[in-house]
N, C-alpha and C positions, 0 to 999 in steps of 0.2 A: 281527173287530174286538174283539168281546168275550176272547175268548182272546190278542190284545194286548196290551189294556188288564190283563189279572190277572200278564200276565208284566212288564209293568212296574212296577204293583203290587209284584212280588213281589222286582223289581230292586232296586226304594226300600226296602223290608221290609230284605229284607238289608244293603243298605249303613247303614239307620239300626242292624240289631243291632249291625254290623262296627264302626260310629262310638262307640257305645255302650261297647263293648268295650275299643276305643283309649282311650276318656275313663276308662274305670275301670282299664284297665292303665297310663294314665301319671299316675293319681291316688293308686295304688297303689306305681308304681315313684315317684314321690316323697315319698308317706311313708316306703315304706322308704330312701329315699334321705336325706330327713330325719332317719330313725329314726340312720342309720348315721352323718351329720354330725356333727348333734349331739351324740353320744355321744362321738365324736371329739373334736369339736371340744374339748369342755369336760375331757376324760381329760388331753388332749394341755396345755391350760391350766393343768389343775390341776397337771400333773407339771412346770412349767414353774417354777412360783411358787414349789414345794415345793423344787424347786432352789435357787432364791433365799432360801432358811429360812423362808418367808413361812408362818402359822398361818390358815387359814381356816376354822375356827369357834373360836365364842364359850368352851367349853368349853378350851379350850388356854391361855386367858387366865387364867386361874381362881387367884385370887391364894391365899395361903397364909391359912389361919387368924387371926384377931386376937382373943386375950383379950377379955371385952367391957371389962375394966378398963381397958386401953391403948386402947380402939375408941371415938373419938367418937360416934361411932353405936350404940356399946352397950347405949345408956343406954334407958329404956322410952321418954322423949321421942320419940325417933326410930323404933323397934321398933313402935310400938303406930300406926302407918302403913303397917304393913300387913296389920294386922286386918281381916277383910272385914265383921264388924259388931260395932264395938268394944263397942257400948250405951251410952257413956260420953262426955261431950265430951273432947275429943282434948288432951291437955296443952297440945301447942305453937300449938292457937287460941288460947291466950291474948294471943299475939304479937300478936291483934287483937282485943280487945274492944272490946262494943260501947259506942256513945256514947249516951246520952239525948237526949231530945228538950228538956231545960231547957237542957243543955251545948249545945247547937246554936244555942238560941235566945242565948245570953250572945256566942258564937262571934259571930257576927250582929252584934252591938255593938260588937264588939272586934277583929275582925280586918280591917287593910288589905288592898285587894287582892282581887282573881278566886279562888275557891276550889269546889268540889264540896264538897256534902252527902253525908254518907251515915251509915250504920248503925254503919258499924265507924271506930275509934277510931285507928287506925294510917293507916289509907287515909284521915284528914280530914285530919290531919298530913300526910302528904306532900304532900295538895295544898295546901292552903297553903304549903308550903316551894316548892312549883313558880311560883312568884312573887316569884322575885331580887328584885325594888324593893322590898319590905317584910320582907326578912328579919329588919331589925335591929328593926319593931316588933314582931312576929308572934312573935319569939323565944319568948319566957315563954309563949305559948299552947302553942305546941309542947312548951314544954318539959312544962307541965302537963298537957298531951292525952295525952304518952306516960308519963306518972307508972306507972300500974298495968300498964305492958310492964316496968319494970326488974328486976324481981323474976326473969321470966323469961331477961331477958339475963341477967341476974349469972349463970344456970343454964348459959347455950348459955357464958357465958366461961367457968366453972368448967371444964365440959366441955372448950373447946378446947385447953386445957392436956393434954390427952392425946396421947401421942406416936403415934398412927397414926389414920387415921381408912378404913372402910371399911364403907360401905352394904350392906345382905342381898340384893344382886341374887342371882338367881340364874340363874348360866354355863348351866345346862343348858337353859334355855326356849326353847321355840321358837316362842312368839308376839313380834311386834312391835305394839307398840316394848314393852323392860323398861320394868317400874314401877319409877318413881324419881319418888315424892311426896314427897319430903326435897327437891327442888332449886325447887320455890314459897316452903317457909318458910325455906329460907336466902336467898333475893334477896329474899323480905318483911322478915326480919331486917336483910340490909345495907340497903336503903332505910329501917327506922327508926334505925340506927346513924346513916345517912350524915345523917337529921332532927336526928336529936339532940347528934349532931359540930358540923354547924354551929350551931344553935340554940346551943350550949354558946360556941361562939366568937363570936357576937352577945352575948354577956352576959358574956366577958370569961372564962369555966370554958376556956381552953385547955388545961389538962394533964388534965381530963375528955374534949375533943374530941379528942386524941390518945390516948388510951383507946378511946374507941370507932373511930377509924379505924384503929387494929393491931387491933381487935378483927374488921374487915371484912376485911382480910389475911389473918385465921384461918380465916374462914368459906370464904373462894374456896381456900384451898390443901385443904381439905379435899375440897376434888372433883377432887382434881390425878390420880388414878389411876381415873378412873372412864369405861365403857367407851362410852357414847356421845355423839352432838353436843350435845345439850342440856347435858348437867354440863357440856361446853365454854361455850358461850354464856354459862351464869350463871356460871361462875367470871371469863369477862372480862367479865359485866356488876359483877360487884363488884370486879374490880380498877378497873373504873371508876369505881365508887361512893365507894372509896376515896381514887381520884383527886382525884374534884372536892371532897372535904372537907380534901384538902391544900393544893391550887389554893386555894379561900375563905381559909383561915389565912394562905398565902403571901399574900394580896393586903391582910391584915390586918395583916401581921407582926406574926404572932399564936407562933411556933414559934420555940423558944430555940435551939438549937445541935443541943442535945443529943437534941432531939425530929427535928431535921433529918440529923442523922446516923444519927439509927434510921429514919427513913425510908429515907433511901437504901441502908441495909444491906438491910432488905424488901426495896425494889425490885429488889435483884440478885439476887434468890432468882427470877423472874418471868422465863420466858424460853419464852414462850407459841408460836412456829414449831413447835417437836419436835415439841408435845400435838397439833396438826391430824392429823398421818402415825400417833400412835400412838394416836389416838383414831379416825381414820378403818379402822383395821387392824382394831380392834374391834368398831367397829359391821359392818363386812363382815363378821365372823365369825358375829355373830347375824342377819346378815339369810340366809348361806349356811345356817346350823341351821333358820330358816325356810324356803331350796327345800327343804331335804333332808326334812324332813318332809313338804314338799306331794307333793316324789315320791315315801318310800315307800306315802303313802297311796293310788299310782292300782296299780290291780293289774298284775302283770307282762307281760300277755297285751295291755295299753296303751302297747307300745314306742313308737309315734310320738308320741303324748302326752308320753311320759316324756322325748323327746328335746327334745322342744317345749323344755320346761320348763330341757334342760339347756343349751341353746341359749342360752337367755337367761337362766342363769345365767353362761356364760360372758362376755353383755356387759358384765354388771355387772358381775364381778370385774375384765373388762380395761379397763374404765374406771375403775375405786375403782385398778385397780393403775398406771395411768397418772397419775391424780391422786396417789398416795402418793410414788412416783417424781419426783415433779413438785417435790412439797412435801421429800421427802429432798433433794434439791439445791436446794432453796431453803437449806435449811438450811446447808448446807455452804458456798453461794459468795453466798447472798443472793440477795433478789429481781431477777429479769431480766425476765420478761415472764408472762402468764398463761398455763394450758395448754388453756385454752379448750376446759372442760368444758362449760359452759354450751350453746356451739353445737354441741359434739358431740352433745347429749342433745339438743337443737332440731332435727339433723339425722334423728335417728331417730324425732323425736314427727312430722316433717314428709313424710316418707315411705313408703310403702307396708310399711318393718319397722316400722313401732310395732304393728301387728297380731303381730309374731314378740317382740316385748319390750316387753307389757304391765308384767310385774314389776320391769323396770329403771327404767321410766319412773315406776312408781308408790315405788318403792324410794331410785334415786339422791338424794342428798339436792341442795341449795341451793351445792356444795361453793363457789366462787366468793364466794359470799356472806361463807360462813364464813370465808373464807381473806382476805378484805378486811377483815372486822372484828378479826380477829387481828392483820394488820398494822398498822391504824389504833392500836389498842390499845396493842401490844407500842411503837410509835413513840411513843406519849406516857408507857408507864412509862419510857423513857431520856431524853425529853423532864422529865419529875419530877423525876428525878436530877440531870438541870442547873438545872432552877429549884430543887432543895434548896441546890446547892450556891452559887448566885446569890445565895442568899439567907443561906446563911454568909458568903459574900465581904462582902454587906451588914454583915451585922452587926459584922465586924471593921474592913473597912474605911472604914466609910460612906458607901460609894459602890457602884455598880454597876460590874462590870469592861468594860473597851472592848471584849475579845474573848473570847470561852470558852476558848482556850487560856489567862487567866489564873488561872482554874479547877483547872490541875494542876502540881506534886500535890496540893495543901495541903487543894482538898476533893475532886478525884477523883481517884482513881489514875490512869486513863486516862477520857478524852475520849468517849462515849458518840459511837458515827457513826449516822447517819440509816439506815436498815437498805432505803431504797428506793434513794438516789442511792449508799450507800457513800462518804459523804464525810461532816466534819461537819453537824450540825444546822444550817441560818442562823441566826443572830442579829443583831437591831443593837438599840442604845438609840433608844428613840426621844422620852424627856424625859429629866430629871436623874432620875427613879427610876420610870422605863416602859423597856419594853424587851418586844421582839418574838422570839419563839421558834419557829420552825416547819420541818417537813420538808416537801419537794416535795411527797409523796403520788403517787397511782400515774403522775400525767402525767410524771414527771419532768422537770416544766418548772416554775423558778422563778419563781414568780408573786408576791415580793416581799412575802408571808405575806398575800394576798388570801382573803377569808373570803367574799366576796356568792356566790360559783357554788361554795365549798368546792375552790379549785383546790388550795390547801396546806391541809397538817392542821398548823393553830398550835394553842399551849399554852393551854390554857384556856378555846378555844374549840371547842363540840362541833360533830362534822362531820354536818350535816344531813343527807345523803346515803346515811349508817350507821344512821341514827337507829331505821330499821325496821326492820332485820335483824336 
C-alpha cells in the first residue's frame, strides 16, 4: 500500500514538473513570439508610412533659422520664459497686474452686473466683460481696469509687425509634452484685446476697437507653424476672440466699409482644416522621439520588453495615421462623416489590449474633439465674411439683401459654402434689419438656425456644446 501510495505520489510529482514546464515553455514561446510580432509589426509600419513620405519624428520637422530681428519671439519678452529661475519678475506678467484692494472696493460701487474678485487686474476685466447686459455701462471700468496693460500691448503690437514668427521649441526632446509657455500669455493678451475692443466700441473708439481686433489676428497667426495641439486650440481660441469683437461692432454698426473690407481680407488668410493633419503629423513625431527613447533605455538582452513597447507604438501611429488620412480628404472633398477615433480608442481601453497599449491610451489625444472645434470655427470665420459683406450691402444700400447671392461680386468674389452640407450658408431675414445666419453643423439636418440643443452653428451665437473643448 505504502509503495502505491509514493508511486502515485510520484505520478503527480512528475506530471506537476511536466505542467510546469509546458506553462514556462508556452510563456516563453510567447514572448518570443511577441518579441518577433512586434518587431515586425511596427518595421513593417514604419516602412509603410515612409513610403507614403510620412516624417515620424519631431526632429525632421525642424524649421530653418529665424533672425531674432524678423522672429516675433526674438525679443527677451518671450525668451526670458524659459529661464528655469529668472530671479526677476517676468516682463510679459505685466499683461496682469495686480489690482488693489481700494480699486475693488470703488469696482463695488460702480460695476453692473455678476462679476469675480480677484488679485489680478486683467482677469477682473474680463469678468466683467463676461456679462453682455451691462457692457455699455461697465465700458469705462474696463477701459480704466486695463489702463497700465497698454503700454505692454503697444510692445507685443510693435512686435507683431515682424515678418516671421517662431517659438525656441526644441525638435530634439524627448519629453512630453514641449514647453510652450508663450501660448497662456497670448490667449491672456487676445482675451484683454478682445475687453478692450469692445469696451472701446461701447464708448464709440471704433477705429481703436478695430485696432485691437487685427491686433488678435496677429497674435493667433503667430502659432500657425507650431508643432503641437495646443498652439492649435489657442490660435482658434483667438480667431474667436476676434470673432466675437466683430460680431459686437456688426451688431453696433459700429465698422465703416473700409474696416469691413479688411476684415474680410484677414479672414481669407484663415483656412484652419490643413493645420489639424499637419499639426497632428507633428505632435506624432515627438511622441514617437518619446518611445524611442523609452526603448533605447531597456537593455538589449530585454527583447520582449522592447517589442511590447514597439507593439504599441505601432497602434498609435496607425491610428494618428488613419486620423491624418481621414483629415487629408477632409480637406480635399470636405466633410463626409467622422472616422471614429474616439471608439476606436474606447475599443481598446475596453478590452483585454489596453494592457498591450498603455502608451497609446495615455498618448492619443481628444483628436474628434479637435476636429469639431476646428470645424465649428473655420464655419463661422466664412460665416464673418458674409455678415462683413451684409453689412457693406447695408451701408450702400440701406437695406439688408433678400439673398446672399446678392452679395456677389460687389462684396464677395465668390459666395462662401458651408463647408459641412457643401452648399450655401442658410440665411433668411428675419425683421427689416435682423437676419439669421447659420450652417447645419455636424447633423446635417436643417434645423431652421435652432440654437436651444445647438442643432445649427448660427452667427453670433456660441455653440454651447464646443464650449469645453
Amino acid at each position: 500500500m505504502g509503495k502505491r501510495l509514493w508511486q502515485i505520489l510520484a505520478a503527480i510529482g512528475i506530471l506537476i514538473i511536466c505542467g510546469v514546464v509546458a506553462i514556462i515553455a508556452v510563456l516563453l514561446g510567447a514572448l518570443a513570439w511577441n518579441s518577433w510580432a512586434g518587431n515586425r509589426e511596427w518595421e513593417t509600419l514604419k516602412a509603410e508610412l515612409h513610403s507614403k513620405g510620412e516624417k515620424l519624428t519631431l526632429v525632421e520637422f525642424t524649421p530653418p533659422a529665424v533672425p531674432d530681428e524678423e522672429n516675433f519671439f526674438g525679443d527677451p519678452l518671450w525668451k526670458e520664459l524659459l529661464l528655469e529661475n529668472p530671479g526677476h519678475e517676468l516682463i510679459i506678467d505685466r499683461l496682469n497686474p495686480p489690482i488693489s484692494a481700494e480699486e475693488i472696493a470703488r469696482l463695488k460701487n460702480s460695476v453692473s452686473g455678476q462679476w469675480k474678485e480677484s488679485n489680478k487686474r486683467a482677469s477682473v476685466a474680463t469678468s466683467i466683460l463676461s456679462d453682455p447686459t451691462h457692457h455699455h455701462q461697465n465700458a469705462e471700468s474696463i477701459l480704466t481696469l486695463l489702463g497700465p496693460v497698454h503700454p505692454l500691448l503697444d510692445r507685443i503690437k510693435d512686435l507683431s509687425a515682424r515678418p516671421k514668427a517662431q517659438f525656441p521649441f526644441d525638435y530634439t526632446q524627448v519629453k512630453i509634452p514641449l514647453k510652450s509657455p508663450h501660448q497662456t500669455y497670448l490667449l491672456l493678451a487676445g482675451q484683454i484685446l478682445r475687453a478692450r475692443a469692445i469696451a472701446q466700441l461701447e464708448t464709440g473708439h471704433s477705429n481703436s476697437a478695430f485696432d485691437d481686433t487685427q491686433l488678435i489676428f496677429r497674435l493667433a497667426d503667430k502659432l500657425h507653424d507650431e508643432p503641437i495641439y495646443i498652439s492649435l486650440l489657442v490660435r482658434v481660441t483667438l480667431v474667436r476672440l476676434a470673432l466675437e469683437s466683430i460680431q459686437k461692432g456688426l451688431e453696433k454698426h459700429a465698422w465703416n466699409d473700409a474696416q469691413l473690407a479688411a476684415f474680410d481680407h484677414e479672414l481669407r488668410n484663415f483656412d484652419l482644416l490643413p493645420e489639424v493633419a499637419m499639426t497632428a503629423r507633428r505632435e506624432r513625431g515627438a511622441y514617437n522621439q518619446f518611445y524611442n527613447h523609452l526603448i533605447t533605455k531597456i537593455p538589449s538582452s530585454k527583447k520582449a520588453r522592447v517589442a511590447f513597447f514597439q507593439r504599441d507604438q505601432a497602434t498609435f501611429n496607425r491610428l494618428t495615421q488613419e486620423w491624418i488620412e481621414h483629415l487629408d480628404a477632409l480637406n480635399e472633398s470636405g466633410f463626409r462623416q467622422k472616422v471614429g477615433m474616439e471608439e476606436k480608442v474606447l475599443a481598446i481601453k475596453s478590452g483585454w489590449k489596453r494592457y498591450f497599449h498603455l502608451l497609446t491610451l495615455l498618448t492619443l489625444p481628444a483628436t474628434e474633439g479637435i476636429e469639431d472645434r476646428v470645424l465649428d470655427t473655420q464655419s463661422r470665420v466664412l460665416m464673418a465674411r458674409i455678415a462683413c459683406a451684409i453689412e457693406r450691402y447695408r451701408l450702400v444700400r440701406s437695406t439688408l439683401p433678400g439673398r446672399l447671392d446678392a452679395l456677389v461680386p460687389e462684396f464677395l468674389p465668390v459666395l462662401p459654402k458651408d463647408i459641412i452640407a457643401h452648399e450655401p450658408f442658410r440665411y433668411r431675414r428675419t425683421a427689416e434689419d435682423k437676419y439669421v445666419l447659420y450652417s447645419v453643423a455636424m447633423n446635417l439636418v436643417d434645423d431652421s438656425g435652432r440654437t436651444d440643443a445647438n442643432e445649427d452653428w448660427v452667427w453670433g451665437i456660441p455653440t454651447k456644446n464646443l464650449s469645453k473643448k
